[in-house]
N, CA and C atoms of all chains as a GROMACS GRO file, in nm:
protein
  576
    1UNK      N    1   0.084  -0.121   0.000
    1UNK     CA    2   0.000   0.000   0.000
    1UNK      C    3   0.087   0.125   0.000
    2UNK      N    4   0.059   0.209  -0.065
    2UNK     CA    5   0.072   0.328  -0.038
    2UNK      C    6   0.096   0.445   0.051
    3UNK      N    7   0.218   0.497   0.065
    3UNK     CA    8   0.179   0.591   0.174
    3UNK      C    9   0.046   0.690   0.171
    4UNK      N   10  -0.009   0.690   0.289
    4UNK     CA   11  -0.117   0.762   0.289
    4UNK      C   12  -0.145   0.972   0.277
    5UNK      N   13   0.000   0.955   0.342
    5UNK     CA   14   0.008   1.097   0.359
    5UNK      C   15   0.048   1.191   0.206
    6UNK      N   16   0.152   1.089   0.143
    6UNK     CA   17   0.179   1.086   0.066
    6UNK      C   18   0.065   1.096  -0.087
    7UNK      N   19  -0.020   0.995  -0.082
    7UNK     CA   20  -0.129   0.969  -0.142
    7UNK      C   21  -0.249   1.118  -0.095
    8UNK      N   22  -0.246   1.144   0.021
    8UNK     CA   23  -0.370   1.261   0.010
    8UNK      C   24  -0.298   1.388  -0.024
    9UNK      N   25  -0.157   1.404   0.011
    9UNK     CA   26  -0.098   1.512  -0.081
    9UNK      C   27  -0.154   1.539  -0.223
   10UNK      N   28  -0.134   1.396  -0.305
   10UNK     CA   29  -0.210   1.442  -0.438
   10UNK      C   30  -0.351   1.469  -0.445
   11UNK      N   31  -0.389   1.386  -0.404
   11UNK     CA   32  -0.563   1.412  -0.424
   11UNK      C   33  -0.555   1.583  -0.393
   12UNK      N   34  -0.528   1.637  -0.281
   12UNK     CA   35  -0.516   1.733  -0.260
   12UNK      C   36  -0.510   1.851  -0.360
   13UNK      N   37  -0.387   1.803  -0.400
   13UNK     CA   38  -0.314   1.875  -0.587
   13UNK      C   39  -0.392   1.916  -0.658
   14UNK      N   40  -0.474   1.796  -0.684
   14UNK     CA   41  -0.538   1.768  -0.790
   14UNK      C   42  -0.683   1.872  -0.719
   15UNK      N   43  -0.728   1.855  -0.622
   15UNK     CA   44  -0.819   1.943  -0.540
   15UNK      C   45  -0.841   2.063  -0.604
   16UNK      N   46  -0.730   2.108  -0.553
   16UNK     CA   47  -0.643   2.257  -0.516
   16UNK      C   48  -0.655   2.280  -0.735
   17UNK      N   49  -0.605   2.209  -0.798
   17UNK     CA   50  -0.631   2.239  -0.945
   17UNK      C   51  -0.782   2.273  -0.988
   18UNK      N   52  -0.858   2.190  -0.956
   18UNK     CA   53  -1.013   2.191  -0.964
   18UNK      C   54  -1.060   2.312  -0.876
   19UNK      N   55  -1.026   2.351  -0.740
   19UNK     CA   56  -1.071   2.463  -0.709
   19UNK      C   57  -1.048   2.585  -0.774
   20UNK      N   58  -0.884   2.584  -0.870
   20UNK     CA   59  -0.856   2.741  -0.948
   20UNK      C   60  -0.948   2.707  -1.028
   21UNK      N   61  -0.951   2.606  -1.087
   21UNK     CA   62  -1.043   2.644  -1.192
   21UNK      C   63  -1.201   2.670  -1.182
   22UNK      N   64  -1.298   2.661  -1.082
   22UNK     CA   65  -1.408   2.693  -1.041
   22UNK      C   66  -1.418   2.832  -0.990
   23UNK      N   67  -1.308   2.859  -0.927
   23UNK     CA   68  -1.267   2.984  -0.918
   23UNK      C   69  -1.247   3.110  -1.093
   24UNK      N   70  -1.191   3.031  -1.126
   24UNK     CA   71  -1.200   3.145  -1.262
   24UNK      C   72  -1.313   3.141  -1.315
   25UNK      N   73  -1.391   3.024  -1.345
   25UNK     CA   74  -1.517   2.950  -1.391
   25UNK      C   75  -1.648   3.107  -1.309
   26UNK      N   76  -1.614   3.080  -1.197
   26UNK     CA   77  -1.720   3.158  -1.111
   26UNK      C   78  -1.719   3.301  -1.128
   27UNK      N   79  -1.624   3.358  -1.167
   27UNK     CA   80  -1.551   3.534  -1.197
   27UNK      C   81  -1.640   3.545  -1.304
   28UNK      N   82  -1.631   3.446  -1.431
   28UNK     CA   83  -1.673   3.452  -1.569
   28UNK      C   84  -1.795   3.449  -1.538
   29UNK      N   85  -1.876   3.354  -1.467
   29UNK     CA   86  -2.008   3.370  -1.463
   29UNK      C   87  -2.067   3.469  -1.382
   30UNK      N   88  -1.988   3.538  -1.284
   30UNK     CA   89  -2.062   3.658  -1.231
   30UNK      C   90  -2.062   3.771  -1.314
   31UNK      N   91  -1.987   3.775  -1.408
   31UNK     CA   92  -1.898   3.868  -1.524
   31UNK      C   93  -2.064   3.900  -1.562
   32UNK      N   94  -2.116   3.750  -1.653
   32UNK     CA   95  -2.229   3.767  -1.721
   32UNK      C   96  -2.365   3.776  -1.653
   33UNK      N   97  -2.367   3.742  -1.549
   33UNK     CA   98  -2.525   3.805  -1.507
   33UNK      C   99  -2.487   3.909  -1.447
   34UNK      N  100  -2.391   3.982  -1.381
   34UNK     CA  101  -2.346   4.145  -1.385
   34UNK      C  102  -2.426   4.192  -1.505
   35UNK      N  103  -2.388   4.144  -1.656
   35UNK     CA  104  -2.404   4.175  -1.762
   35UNK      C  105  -2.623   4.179  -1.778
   36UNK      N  106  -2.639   4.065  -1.707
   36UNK     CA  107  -2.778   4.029  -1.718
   36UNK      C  108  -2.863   4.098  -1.612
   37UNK      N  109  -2.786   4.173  -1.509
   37UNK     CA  110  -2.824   4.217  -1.436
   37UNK      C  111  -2.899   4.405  -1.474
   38UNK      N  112  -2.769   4.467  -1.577
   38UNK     CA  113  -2.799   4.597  -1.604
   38UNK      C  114  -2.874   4.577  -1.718
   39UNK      N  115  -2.918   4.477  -1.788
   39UNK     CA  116  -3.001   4.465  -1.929
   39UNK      C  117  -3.138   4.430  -1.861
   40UNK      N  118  -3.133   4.410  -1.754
   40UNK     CA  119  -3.276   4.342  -1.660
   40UNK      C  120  -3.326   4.494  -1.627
   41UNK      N  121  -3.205   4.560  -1.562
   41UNK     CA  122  -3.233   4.703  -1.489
   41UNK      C  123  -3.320   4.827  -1.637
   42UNK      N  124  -3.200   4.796  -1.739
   42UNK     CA  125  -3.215   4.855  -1.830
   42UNK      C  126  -3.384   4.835  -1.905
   43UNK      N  127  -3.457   4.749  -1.873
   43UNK     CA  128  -3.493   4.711  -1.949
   43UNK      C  129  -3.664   4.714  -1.875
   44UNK      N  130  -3.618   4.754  -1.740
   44UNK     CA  131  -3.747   4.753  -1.641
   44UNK      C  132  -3.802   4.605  -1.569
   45UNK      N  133  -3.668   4.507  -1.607
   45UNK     CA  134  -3.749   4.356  -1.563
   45UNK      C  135  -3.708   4.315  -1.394
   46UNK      N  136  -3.815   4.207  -1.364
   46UNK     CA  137  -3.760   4.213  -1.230
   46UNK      C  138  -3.611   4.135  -1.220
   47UNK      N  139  -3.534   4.149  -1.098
   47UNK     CA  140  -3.390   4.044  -1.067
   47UNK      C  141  -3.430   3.904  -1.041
   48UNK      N  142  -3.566   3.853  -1.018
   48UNK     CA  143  -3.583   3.696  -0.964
   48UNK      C  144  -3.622   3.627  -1.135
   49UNK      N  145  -3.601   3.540  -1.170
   49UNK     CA  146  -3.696   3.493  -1.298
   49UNK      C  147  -3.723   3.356  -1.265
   50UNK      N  148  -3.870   3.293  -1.236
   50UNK     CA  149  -3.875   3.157  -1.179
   50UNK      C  150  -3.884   3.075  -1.259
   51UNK      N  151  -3.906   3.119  -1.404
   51UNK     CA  152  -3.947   3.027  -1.524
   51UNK      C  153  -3.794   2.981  -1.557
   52UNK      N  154  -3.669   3.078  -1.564
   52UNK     CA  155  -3.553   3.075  -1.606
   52UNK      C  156  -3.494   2.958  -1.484
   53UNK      N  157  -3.500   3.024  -1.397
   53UNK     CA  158  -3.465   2.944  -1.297
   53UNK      C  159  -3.493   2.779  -1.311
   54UNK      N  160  -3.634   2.726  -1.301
   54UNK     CA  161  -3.694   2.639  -1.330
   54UNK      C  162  -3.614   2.541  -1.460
   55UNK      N  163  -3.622   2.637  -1.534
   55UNK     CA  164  -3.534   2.558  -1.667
   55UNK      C  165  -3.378   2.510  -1.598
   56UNK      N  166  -3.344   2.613  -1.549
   56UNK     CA  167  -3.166   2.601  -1.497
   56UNK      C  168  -3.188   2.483  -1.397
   57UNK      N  169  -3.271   2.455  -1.312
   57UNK     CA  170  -3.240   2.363  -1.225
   57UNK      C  171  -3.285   2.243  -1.295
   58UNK      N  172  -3.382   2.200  -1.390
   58UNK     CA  173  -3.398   2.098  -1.461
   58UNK      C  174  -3.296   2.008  -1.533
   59UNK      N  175  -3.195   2.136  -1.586
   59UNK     CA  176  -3.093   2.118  -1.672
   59UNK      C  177  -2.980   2.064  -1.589
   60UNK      N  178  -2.957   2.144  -1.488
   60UNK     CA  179  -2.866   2.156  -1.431
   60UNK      C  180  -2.817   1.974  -1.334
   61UNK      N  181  -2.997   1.934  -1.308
   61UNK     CA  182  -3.021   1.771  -1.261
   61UNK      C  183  -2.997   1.684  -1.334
   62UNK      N  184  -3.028   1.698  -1.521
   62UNK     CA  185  -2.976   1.618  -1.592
   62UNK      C  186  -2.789   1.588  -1.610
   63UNK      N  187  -2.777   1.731  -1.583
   63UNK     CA  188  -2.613   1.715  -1.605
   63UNK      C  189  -2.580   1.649  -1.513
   64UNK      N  190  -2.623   1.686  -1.406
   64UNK     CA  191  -2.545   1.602  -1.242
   64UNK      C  192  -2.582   1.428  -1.254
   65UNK      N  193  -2.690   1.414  -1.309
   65UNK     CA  194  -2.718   1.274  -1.370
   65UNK      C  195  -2.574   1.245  -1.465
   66UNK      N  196  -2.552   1.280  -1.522
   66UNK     CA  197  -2.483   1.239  -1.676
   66UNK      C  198  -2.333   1.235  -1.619
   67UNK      N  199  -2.272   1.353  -1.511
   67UNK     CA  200  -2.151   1.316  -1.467
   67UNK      C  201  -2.126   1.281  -1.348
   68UNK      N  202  -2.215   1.186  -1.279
   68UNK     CA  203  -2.198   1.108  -1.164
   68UNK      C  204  -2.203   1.188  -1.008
   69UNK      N  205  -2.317   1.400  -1.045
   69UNK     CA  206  -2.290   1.444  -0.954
   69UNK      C  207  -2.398   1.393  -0.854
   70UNK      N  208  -2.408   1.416  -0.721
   70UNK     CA  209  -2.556   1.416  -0.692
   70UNK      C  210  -2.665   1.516  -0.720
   71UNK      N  211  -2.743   1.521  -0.772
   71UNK     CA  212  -2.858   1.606  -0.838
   71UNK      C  213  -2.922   1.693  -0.761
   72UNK      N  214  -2.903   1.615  -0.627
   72UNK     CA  215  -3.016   1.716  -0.526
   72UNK      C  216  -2.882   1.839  -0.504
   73UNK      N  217  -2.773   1.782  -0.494
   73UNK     CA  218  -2.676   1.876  -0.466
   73UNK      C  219  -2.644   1.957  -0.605
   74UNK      N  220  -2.602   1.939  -0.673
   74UNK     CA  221  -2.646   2.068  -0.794
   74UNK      C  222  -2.771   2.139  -0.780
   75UNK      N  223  -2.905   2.116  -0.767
   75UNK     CA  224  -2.986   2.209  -0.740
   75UNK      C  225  -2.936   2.261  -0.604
   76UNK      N  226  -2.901   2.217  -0.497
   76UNK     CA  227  -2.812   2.344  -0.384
   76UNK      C  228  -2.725   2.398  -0.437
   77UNK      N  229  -2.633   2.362  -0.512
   77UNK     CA  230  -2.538   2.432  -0.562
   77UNK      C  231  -2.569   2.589  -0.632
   78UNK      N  232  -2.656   2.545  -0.735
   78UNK     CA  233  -2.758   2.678  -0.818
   78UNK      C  234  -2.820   2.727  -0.744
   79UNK      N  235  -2.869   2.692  -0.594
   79UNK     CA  236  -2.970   2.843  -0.565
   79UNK      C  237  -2.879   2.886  -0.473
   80UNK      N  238  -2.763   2.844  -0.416
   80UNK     CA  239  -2.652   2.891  -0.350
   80UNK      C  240  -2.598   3.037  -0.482
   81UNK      N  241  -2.607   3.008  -0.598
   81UNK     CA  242  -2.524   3.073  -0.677
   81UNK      C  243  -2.639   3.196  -0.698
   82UNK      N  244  -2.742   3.168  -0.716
   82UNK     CA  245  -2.856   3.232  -0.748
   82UNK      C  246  -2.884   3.350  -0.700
   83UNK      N  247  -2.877   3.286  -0.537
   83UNK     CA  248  -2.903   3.454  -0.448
   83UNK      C  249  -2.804   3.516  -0.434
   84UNK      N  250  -2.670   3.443  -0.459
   84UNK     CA  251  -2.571   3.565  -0.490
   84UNK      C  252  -2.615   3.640  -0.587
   85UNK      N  253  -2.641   3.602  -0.707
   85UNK     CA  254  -2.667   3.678  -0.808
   85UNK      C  255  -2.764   3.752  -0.771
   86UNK      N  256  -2.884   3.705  -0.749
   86UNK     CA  257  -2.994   3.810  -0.727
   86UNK      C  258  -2.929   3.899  -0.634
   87UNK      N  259  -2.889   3.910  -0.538
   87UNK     CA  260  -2.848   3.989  -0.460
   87UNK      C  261  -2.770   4.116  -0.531
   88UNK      N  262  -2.673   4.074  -0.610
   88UNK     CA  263  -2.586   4.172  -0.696
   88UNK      C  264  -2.711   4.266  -0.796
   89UNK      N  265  -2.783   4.158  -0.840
   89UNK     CA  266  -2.921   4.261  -0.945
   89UNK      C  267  -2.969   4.314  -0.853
   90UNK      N  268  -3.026   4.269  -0.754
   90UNK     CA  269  -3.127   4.438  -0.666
   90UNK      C  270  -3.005   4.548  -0.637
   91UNK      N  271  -2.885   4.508  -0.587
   91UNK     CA  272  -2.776   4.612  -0.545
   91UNK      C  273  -2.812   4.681  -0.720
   92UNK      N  274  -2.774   4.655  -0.836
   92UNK     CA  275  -2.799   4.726  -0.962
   92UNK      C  276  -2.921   4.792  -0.991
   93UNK      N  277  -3.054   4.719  -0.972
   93UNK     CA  278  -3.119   4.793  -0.952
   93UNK      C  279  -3.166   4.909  -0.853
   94UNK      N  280  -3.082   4.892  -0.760
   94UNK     CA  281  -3.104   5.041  -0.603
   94UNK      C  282  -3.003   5.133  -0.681
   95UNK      N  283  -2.897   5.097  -0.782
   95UNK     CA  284  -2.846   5.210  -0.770
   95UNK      C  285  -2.874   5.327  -0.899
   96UNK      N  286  -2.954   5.258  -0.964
   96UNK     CA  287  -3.027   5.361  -1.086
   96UNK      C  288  -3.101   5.466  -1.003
   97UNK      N  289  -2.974   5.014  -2.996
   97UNK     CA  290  -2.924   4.929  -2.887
   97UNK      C  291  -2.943   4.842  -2.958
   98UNK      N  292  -2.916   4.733  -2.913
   98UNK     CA  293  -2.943   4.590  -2.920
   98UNK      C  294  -3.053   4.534  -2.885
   99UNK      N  295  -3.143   4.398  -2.929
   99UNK     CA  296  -3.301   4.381  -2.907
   99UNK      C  297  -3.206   4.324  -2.740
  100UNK      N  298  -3.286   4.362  -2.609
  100UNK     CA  299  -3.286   4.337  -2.509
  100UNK      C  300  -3.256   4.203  -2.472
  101UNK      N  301  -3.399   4.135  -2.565
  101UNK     CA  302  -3.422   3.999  -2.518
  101UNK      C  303  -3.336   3.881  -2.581
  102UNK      N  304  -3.290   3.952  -2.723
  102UNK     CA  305  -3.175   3.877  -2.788
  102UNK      C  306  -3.042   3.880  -2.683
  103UNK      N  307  -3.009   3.963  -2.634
  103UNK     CA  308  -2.892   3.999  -2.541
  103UNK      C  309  -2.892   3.895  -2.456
  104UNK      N  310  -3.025   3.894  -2.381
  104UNK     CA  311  -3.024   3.851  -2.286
  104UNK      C  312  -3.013   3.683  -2.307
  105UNK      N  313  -3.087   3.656  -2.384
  105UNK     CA  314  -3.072   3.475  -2.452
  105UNK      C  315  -2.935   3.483  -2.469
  106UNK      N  316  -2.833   3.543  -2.502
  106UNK     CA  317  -2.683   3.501  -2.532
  106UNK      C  318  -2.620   3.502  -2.441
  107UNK      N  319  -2.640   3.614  -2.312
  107UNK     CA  320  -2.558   3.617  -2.225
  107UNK      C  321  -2.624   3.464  -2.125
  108UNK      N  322  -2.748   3.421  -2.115
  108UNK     CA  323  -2.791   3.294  -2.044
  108UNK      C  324  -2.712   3.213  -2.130
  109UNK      N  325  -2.699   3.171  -2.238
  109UNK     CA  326  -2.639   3.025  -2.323
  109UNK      C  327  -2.469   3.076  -2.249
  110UNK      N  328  -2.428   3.163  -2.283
  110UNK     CA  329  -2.288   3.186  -2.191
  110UNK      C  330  -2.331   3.088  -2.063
  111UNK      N  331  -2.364   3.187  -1.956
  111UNK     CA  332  -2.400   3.105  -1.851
  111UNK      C  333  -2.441   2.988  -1.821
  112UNK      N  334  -2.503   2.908  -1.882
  112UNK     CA  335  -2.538   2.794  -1.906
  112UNK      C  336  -2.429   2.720  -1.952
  113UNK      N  337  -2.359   2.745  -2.049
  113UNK     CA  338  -2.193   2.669  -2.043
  113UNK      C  339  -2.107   2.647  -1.951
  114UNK      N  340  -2.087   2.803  -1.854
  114UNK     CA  341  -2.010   2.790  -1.773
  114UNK      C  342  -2.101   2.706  -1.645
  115UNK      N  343  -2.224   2.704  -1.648
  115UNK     CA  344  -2.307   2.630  -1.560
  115UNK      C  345  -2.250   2.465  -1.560
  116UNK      N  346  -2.274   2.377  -1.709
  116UNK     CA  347  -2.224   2.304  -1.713
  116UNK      C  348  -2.080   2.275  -1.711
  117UNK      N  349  -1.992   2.320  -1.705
  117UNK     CA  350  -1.831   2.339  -1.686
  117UNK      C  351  -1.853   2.323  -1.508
  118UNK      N  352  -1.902   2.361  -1.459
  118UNK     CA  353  -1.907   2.404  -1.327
  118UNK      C  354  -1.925   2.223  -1.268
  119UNK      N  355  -2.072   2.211  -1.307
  119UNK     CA  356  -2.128   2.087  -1.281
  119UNK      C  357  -1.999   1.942  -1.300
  120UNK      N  358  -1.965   1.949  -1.388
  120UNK     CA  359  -1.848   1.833  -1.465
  120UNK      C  360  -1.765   1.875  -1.372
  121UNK      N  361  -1.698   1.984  -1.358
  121UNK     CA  362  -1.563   1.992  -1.265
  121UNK      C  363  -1.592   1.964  -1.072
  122UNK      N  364  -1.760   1.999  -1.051
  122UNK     CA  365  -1.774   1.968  -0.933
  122UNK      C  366  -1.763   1.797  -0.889
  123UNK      N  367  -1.860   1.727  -0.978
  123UNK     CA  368  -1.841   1.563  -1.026
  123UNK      C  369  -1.702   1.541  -1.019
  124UNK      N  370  -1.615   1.586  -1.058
  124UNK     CA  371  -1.475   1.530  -0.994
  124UNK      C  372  -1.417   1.534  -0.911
  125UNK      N  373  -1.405   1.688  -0.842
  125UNK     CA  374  -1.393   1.698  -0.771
  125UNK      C  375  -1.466   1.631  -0.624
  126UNK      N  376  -1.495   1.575  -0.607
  126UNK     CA  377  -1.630   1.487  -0.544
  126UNK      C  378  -1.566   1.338  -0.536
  127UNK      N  379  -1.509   1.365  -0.654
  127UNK     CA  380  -1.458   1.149  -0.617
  127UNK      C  381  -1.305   1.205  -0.611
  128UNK      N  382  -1.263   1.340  -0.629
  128UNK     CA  383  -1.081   1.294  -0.533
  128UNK      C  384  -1.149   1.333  -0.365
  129UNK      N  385  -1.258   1.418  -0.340
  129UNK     CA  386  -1.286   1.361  -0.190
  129UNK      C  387  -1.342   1.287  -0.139
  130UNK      N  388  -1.377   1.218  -0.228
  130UNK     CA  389  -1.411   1.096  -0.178
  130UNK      C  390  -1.328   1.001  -0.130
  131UNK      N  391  -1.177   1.020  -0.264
  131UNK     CA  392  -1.092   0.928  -0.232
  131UNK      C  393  -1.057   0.942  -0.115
  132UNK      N  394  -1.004   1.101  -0.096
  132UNK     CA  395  -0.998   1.144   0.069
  132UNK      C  396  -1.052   1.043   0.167
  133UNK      N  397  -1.185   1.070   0.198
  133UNK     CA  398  -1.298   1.019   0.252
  133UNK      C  399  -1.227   0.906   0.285
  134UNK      N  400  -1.218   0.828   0.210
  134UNK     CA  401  -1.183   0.675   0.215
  134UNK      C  402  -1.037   0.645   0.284
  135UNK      N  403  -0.963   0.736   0.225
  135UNK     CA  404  -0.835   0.721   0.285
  135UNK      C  405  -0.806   0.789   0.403
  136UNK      N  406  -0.856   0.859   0.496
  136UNK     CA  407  -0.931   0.913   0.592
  136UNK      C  408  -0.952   0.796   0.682
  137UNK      N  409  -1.039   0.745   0.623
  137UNK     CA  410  -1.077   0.658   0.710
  137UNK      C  411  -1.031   0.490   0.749
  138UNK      N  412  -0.918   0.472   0.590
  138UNK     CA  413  -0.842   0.379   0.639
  138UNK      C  414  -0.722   0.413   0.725
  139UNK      N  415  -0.661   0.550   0.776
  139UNK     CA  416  -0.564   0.577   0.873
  139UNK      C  417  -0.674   0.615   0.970
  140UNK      N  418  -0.727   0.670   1.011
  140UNK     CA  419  -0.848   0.674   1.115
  140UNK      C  420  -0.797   0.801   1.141
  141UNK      N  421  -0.821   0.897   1.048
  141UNK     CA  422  -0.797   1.022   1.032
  141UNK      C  423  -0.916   1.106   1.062
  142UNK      N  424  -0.948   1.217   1.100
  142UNK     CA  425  -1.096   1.270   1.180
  142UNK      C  426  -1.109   1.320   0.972
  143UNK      N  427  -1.250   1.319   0.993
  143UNK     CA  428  -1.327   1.384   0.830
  143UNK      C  429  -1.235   1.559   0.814
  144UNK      N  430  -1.245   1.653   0.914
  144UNK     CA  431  -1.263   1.779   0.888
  144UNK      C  432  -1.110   1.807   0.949
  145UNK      N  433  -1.050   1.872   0.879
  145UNK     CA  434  -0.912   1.906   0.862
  145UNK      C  435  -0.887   2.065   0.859
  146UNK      N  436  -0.903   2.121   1.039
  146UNK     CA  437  -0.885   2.267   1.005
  146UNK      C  438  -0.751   2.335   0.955
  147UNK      N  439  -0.625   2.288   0.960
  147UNK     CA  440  -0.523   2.352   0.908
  147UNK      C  441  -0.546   2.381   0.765
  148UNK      N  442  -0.572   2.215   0.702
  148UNK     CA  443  -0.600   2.202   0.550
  148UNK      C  444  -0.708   2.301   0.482
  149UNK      N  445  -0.813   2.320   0.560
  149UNK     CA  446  -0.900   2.485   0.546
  149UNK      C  447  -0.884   2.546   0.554
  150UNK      N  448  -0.774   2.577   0.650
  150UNK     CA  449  -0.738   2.725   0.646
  150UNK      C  450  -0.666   2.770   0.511
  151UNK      N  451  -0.545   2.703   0.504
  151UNK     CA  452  -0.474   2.713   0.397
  151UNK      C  453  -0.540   2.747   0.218
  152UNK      N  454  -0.666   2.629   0.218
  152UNK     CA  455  -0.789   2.656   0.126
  152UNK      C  456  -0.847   2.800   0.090
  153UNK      N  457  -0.849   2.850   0.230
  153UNK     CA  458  -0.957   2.970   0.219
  153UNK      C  459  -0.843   3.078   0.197
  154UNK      N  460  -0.758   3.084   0.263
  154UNK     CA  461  -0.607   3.200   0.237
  154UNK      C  462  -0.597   3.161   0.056
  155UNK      N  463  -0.585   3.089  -0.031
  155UNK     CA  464  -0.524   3.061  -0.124
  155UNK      C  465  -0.653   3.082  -0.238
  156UNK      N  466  -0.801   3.000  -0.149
  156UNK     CA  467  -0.906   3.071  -0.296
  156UNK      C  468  -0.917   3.245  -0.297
  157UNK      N  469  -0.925   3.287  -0.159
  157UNK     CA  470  -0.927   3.443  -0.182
  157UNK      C  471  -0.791   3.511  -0.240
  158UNK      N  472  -0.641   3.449  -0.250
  158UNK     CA  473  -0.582   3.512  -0.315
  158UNK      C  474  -0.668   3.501  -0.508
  159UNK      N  475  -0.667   3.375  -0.548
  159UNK     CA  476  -0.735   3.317  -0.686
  159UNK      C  477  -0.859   3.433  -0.684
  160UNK      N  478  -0.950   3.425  -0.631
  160UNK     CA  479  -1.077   3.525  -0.611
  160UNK      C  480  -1.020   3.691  -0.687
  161UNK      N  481  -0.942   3.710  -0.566
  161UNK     CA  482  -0.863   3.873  -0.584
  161UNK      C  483  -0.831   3.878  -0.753
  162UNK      N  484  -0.727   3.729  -0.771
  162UNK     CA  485  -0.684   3.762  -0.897
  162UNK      C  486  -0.771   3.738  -1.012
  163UNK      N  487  -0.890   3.682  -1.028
  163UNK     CA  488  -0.964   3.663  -1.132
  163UNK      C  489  -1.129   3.787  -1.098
  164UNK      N  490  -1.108   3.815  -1.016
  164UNK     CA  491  -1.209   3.945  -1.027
  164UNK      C  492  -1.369   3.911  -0.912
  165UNK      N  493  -1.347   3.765  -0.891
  165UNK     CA  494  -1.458   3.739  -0.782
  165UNK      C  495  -1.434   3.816  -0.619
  166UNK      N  496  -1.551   3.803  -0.589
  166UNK     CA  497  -1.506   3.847  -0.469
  166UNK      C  498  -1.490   3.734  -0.355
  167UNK      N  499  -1.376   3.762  -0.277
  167UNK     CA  500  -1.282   3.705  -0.211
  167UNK      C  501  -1.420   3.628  -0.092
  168UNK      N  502  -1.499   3.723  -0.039
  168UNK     CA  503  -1.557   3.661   0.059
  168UNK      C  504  -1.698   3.598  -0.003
  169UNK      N  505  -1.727   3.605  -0.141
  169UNK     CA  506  -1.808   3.492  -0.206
  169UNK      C  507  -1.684   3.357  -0.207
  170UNK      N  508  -1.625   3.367  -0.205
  170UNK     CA  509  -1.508   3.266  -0.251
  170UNK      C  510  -1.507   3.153  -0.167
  171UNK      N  511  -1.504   3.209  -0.041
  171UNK     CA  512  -1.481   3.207   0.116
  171UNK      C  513  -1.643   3.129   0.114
  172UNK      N  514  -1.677   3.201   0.091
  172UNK     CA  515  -1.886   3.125   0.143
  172UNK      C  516  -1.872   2.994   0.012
  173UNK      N  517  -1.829   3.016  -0.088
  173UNK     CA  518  -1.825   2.888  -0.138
  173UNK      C  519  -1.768   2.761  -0.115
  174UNK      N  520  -1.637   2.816  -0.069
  174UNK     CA  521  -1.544   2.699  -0.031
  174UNK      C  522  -1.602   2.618   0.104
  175UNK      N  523  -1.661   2.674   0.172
  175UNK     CA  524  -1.751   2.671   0.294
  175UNK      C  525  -1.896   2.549   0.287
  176UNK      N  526  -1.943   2.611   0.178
  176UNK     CA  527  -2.048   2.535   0.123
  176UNK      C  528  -1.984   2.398   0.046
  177UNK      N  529  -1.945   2.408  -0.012
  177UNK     CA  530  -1.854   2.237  -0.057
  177UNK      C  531  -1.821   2.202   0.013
  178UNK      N  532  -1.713   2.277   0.142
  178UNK     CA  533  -1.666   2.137   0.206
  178UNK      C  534  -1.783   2.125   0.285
  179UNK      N  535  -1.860   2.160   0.370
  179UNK     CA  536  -2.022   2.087   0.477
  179UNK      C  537  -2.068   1.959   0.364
  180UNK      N  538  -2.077   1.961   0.247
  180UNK     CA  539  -2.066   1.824   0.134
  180UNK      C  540  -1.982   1.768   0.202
  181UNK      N  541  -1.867   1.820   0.132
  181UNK     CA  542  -1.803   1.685   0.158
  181UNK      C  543  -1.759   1.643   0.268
  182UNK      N  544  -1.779   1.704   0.390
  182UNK     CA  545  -1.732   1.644   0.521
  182UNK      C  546  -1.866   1.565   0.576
  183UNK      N  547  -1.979   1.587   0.513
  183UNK     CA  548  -2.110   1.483   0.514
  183UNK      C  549  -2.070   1.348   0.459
  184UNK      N  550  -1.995   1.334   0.329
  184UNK     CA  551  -1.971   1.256   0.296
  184UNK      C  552  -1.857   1.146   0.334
  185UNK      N  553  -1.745   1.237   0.424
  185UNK     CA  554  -1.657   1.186   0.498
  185UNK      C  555  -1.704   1.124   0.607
  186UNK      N  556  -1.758   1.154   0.688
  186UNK     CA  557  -1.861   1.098   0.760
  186UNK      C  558  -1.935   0.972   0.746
  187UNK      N  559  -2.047   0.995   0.652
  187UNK     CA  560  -2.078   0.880   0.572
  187UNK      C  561  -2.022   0.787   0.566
  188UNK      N  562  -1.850   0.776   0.488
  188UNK     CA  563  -1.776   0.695   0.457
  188UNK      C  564  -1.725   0.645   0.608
  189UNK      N  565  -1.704   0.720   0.687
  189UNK     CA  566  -1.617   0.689   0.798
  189UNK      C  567  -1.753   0.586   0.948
  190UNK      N  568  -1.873   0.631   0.894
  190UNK     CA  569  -1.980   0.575   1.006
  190UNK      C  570  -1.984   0.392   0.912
  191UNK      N  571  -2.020   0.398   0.801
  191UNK     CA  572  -2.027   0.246   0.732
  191UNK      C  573  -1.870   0.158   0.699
  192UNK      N  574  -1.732   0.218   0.816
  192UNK     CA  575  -1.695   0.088   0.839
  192UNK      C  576  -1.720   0.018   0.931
   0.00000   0.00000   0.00000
C-alpha cells in the first residue's frame, strides 16, 4: 500500500487544481449576469426569474445525472449561486 | 441598442456553459474527496481538517482577488462544498 500521507498530498493537488479552476469559472459567470443584471435594470425587468430558474435547475439535474454528480446537490449548488446573483441585481437595480 | 431579449438569450447560453463546466468539474472533484474520505478513514484520520482549510480559504481568496470574484463569495463557497463533503466523509467513515 501506499503511503497515505503521501497519497492525500495528491488528491489534494489535484483538489487545489479543480478549485482554481471553479474559481475562474465563477468570476466569468458573475462577469455575465453582472451583464444580465444591467439589461434586466435597463430594461425595467424584475432580478428573480422563476421560469428561467426552473429551466436552470432541470438542466442543471440532468447534467449532475450524466456526470456522476448528486442532483439534489447541484440544485443546492444553483440556488446557493442564485441569491448571490440576485443579490448583486437588486444592489444594480437600487443604484439607478 | 441591441433587441434586449436577444442579449439577454446570449448572455444565459454563456452562462449555461459555464453552468455546465461548473457541474463536470464539481463531479470530480467529489470522487478525489471521496478518495480522501476513504483514505481518511483507512488511517483513522478525523473527516474535517482545520489547518488544511485554512490554507484553502487563504489561497481561494488570493485566486478570487486575482480573477475578479469576490474574495468573501469565494470564502462562502469553499464553505459550502466542504459541509458536502465532510457529510460525505462521515458517511464513509460511520459504514466501516
Amino acid at each position: 500500500m501506499r503511503d497515505p500521507a503521501g497519497s492525500l498530498g495528491e488528491l489534494r493537488a489535484s483538489i487545489d487544481n479543480i478549485d482554481a479552476a471553479l474559481v475562474y469559472l465563477l468570476a466569468e459567470r458573475f462577469k455575465f449576469t453582472q451583464a444580465v443584471g444591467h439589461l434586466k435594470a435597463d430594461a425595467g425587468l424584475p432580478p428573480a426569474d422563476l421560469a428561467r430558474e426552473g429551466e436552470q435547475i432541470a438542466r442543471l439535474r440532468r447534467l449532475a445525472d450524466q456526470s456522476g454528480l448528486d442532483p439534489v446537490f447541484a440544485e443546492k449548488f444553483l440556488a446557493f449561486i442564485v441569491a448571490e446573483v440576485i443579490r448583486h441585481h437588486e444592489a444594480i437595480a437600487e443604484s439607478r
